[in-house]
C-alpha atoms as one frame of an Amber mdcrd trajectory, in Angstrom:
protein
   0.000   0.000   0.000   1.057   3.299  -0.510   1.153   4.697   3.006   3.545
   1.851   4.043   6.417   3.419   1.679   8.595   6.112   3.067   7.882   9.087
   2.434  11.892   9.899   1.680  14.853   8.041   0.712  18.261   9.000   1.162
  20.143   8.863  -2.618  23.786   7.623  -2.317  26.185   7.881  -5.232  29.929
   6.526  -5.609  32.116   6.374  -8.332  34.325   2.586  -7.958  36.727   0.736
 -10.535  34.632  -0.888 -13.159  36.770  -4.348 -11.889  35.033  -4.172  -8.887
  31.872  -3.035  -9.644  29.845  -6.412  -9.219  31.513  -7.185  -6.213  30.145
  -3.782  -4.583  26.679  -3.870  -6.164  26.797  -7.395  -4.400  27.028  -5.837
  -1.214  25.056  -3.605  -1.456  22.188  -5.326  -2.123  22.414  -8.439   0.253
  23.523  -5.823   3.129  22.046  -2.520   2.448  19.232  -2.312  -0.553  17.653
  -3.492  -3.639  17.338  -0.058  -5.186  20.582   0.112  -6.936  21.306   1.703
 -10.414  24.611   1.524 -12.501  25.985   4.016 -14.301  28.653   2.954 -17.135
  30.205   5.008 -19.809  32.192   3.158 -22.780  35.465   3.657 -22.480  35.838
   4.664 -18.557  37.546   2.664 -16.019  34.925   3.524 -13.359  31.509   2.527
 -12.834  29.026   4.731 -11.301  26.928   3.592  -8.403  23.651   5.010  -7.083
  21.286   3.230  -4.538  18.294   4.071  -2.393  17.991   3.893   1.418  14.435
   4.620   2.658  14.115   7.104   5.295  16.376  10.518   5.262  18.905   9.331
   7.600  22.306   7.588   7.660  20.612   3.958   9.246  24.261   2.720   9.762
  24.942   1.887   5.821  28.285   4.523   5.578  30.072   2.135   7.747  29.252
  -0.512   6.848  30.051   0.272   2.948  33.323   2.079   4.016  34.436  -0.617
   6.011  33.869  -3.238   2.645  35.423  -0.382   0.582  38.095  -0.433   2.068
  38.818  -4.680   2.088  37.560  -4.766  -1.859  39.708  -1.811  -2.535  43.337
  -2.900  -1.082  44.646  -3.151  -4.346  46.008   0.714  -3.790  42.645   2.231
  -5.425  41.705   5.671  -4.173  38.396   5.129  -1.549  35.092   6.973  -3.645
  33.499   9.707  -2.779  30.243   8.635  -1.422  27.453  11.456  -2.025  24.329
  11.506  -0.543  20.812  13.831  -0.784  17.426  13.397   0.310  14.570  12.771
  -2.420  10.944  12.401  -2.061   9.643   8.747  -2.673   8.190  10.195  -6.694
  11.589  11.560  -7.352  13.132   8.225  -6.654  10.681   6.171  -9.163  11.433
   8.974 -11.439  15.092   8.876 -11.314  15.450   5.401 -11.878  12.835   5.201
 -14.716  15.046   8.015 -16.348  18.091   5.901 -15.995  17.099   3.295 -17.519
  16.568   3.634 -21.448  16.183   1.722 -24.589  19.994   0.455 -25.843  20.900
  -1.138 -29.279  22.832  -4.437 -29.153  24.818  -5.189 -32.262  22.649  -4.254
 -35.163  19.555  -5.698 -34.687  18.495  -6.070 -31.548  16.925  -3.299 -29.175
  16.210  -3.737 -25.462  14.139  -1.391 -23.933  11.913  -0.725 -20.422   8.378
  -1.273 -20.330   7.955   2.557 -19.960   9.758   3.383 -22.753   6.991   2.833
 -25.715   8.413   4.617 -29.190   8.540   2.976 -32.012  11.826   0.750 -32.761
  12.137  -0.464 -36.510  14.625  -3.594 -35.399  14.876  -7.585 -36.011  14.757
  -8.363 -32.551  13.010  -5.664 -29.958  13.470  -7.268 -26.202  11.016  -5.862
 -23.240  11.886  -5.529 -19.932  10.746  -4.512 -16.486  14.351  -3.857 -14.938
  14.422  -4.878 -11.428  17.469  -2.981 -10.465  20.598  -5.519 -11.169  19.065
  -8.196 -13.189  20.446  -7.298 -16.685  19.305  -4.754 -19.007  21.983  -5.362
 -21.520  24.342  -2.232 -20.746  26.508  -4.738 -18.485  29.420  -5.816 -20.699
  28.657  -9.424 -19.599  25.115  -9.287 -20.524  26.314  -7.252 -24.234  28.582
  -9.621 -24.885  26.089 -12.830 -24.189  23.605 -11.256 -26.458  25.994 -11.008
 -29.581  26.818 -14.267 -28.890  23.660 -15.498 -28.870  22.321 -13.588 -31.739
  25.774 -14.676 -33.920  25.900 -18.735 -33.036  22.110 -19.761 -32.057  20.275
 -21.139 -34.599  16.584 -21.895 -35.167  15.650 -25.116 -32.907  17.997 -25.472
 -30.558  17.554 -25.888 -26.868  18.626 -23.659 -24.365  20.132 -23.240 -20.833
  20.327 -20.057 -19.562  22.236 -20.534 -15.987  22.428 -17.006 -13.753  19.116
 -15.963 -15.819  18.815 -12.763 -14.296  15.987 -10.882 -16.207  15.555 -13.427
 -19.014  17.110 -10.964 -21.740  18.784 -14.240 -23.416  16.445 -16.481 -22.858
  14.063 -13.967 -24.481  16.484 -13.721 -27.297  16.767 -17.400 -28.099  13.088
 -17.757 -28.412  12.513 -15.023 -31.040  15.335 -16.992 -32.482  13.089 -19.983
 -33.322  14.477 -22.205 -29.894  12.978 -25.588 -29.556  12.562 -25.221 -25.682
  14.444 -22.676 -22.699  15.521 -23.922 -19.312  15.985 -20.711 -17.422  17.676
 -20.842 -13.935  19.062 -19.083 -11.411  19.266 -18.761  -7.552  18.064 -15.242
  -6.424  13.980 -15.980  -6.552  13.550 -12.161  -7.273  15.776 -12.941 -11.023
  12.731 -15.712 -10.831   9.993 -13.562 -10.481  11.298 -10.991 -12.870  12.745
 -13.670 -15.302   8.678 -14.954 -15.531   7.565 -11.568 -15.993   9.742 -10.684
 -18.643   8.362 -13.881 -20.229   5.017 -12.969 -20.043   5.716  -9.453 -21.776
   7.507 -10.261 -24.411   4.537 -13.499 -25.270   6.951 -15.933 -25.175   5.636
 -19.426 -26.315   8.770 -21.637 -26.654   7.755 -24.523 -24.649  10.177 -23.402
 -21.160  10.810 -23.624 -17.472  11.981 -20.709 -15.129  13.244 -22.735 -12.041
  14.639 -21.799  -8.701  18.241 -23.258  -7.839  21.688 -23.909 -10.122  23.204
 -26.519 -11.402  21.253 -29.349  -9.608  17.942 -28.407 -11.610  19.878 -29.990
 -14.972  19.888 -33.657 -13.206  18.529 -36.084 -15.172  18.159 -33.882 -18.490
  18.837 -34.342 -22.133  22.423 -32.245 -22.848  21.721 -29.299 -24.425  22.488
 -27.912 -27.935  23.507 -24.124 -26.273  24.310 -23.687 -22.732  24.851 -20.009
 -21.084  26.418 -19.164 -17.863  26.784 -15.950 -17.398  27.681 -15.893 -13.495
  31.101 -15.276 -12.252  34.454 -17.406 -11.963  33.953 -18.889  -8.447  30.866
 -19.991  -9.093  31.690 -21.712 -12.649  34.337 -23.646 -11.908  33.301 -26.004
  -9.496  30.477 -26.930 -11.700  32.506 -26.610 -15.041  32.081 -30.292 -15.572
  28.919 -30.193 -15.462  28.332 -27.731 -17.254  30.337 -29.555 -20.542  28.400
 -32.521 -19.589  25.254 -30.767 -20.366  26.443 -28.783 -23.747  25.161 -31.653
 -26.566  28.209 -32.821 -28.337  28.666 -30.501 -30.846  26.885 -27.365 -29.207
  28.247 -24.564 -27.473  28.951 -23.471 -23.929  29.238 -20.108 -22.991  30.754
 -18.888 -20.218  30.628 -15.118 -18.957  31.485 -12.993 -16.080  34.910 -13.299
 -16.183  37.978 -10.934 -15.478  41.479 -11.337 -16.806  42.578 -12.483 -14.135
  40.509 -15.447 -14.109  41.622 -16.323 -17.701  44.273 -18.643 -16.475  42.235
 -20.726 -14.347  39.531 -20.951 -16.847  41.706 -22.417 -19.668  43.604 -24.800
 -17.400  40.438 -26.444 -16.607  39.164 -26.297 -19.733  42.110 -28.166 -20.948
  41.420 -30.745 -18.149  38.321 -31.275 -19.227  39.450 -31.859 -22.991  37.983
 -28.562 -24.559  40.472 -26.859 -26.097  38.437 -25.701 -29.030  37.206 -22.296
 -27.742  37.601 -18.541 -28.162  37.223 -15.412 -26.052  35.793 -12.228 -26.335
  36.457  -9.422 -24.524  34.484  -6.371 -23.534  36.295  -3.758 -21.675  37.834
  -5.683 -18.517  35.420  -8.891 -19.137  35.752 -11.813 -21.106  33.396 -14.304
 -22.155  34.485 -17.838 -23.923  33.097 -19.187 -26.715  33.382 -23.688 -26.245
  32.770 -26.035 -28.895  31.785 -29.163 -26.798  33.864 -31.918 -28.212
């Protein structure tokens, strides 16, 4: 109901290296809030931050955020200014909306909110209701997964999208002509908005939008295209499996990667026996490219 929302929030902006940018949106919204926008120019090192505390006061967050600054920041990186102002609760639904705004992907394909409703003359027009950090397709990762997607898929395929997020992919492959989507991933508000997304964008490809990770591919036909866009620690233990479940054949893309994770990746690749693979890279993320052998 409306009179249970605050009547103010307190806006906080910071400016942090775009390296460690997912790691502080994170936190942020397991410790501190949901209402998070990111900010990204092409080109800059730095990623702009900017979430939402309800209420007009401090409510212990600054420490909290400094203190987790400065661990994720130890590399020598200068701590952000953290800026803050008071906003009515209309201002803040108004800001966000206004941060949020159609984007083209490649050549064809356009991704824009729900609000935003001119006309866009493209192959493949995606919908979304952003829910904050669930992919909207300015993320490099998320970029990168679309091109990939809209370069290698092919009309009947099936389709794992692991780390779903908002859907965008998913949503993707089934304008693509998929034979079926298995859409995961283990935050039940991706769930929720993954479903919604569905339902705006009338998608019919026979599918499931599951709670949970890897486990919810036990028992289940490999598939012929297999996303994870998540992040290094969380791929590799489950790297096996996830060539175990890319058909023969198909491809397995992995995303959410950093440099620095490039050497880890490939060694275990190698272990595995899939050596036939390329990378792309987007700014300070990679994403690989596997043809299951």
């Amino acid at each position: 109901m409306a009179g249970d929302r605050p009547e103010f929030y307190t806006e906080v902006k910071l400016r942090v290296p775009r390296r460690n940018a997912d790691a502080v949106c994170n936190f942020i919204i397991d410790n501190i809030t949901s209402g998070l926008v990111l900010e990204e120019e092409e080109g800059s090192q730095e990623t702009g931050v900017t979430f939402y505390v309800p209420g007009g006061g401090d409510r212990g967050y600054r420490k909290a955020l400094t203190d987790y600054l400065e661990q994720v920041l130890s590399d020598g990186a200068v701590m952000p200014e953290i800026e803050e102002r008071i906003i009515k609760n209309v201002e803040w639904v108004e800001q966000y909306k206004s941060s949020v705004k159609a984007i083209q992907i490649g050549d064809d394909i356009v991704v824009r909110p729900t609000w935003d409703s001119s006309p866009i003359d493209t192959k493949y027009e995606i919908v979304i209701e952003p829910k904050m950090a669930f992919g909207t397709g300015t993320h490099e990762t998320t970029r990168s997964c679309l091109k990939i997607v809209r370069q290698r898929f092919r009309p009947g395929m099936t389709f794992l999208d692991l780390g779903c997020g908002s859907g965008i992919l998913s949503i993707l492959a089934s304008k693509m002509g998929a034979e079926s989507i298995l859409a995961i991933d283990y935050d039940i508000a991706a769930v929720e908005n993954c479903r919604e997304n569905f339902a705006i964008n009338g998608v019919s490809t026979p599918h499931e939008i599951l709670f949970g990770s890897i486990e919810k591919c036990d028992g289940r036909k490999p598939f012929d295209f297999v996303c994870a866009n998540i992040i290094k620690s969380v791929i590799l233990p489950i790297l096996d499996r996830l060539v175990d479940i890319t058909k023969a054949g198909g491809l397995l893309v992995l995303s959410g990667l950093l440099p620095p994770d490039e050497e880890e990746i490939t060694a275990r690749l190698g272990e595995l026996e899939q050596t036939d693979f390329t990378i792309m890279p987007d700014n300070q993320w990679l994403s690989y490219i596997i043809q299951k052998r």
